[in-house]
N, C-alpha and C positions, 0 to 999 in steps of 0.2 A: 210623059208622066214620070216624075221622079219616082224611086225606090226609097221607103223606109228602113233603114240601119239602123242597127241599139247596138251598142257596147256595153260590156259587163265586165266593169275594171276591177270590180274587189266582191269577193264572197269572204264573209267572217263567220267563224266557228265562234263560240262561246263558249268557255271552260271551267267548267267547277272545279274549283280549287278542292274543295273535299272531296270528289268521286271521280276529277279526270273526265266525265260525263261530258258529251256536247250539249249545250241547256238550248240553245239560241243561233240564228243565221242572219242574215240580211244579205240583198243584194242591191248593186248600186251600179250606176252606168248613166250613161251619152247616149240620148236617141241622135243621129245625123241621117240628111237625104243622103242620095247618091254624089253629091255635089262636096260631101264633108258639112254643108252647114246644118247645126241644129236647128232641131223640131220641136217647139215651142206646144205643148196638149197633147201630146202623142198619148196613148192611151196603152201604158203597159201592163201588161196581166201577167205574174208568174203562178204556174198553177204545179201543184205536187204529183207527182209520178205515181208516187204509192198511193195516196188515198182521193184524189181527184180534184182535192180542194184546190182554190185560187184565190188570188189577191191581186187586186188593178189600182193602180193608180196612176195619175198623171204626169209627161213632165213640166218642168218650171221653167221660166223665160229663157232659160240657158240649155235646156234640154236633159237635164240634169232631172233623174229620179234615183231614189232608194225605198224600198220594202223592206222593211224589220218584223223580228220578232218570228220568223218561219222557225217551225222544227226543223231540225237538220234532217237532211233528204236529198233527192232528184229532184231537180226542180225543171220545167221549162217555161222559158222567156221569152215570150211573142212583143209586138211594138205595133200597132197599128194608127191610122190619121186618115180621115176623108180627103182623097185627091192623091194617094201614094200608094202607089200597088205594091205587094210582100216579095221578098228579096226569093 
């Protein structure tokens, strides 16, 4: 049974130009099996440290997902898909 992998190539701050403030985050990555190739539905959830909250969403033919719009925070990033056990 393959291993689910996600990569998580770029976190963005968003900056107000008036207050310096972070407004905004997103995270964005590569789900791949143990093999390197990507995983097409993988079912990523990043959920907040601080207040519990989450956000799921899928990836797309290339493995490829992004989540916007997070408050800035701790965030953690799970990756799951029927038939791949967790790394």
């Amino acid at each position: 049974m393959n291993a689910l992998r996600f990569g998580i190539y770029l976190i963005l701050f968003g900056i107000s130009i008036q207050g310096f403030a972070q407004t905004a985050a997103s995270v964005s990555g590569t789900a791949t099996d143990s093999t390197g190739a990507v995983v097409e539905g993988a079912l990523i959830t990043v959920t907040s440290e601080g207040t519990g909250s989450l956000r799921s969403v899928k990836t797309n033919a290339s493995g490829y997902y992004v989540v916007s719009n997070l408050a800035p925070g701790v965030y953690t990033v799970t990756a799951e898909k029927q038939g791949f056990s967790a790394l």
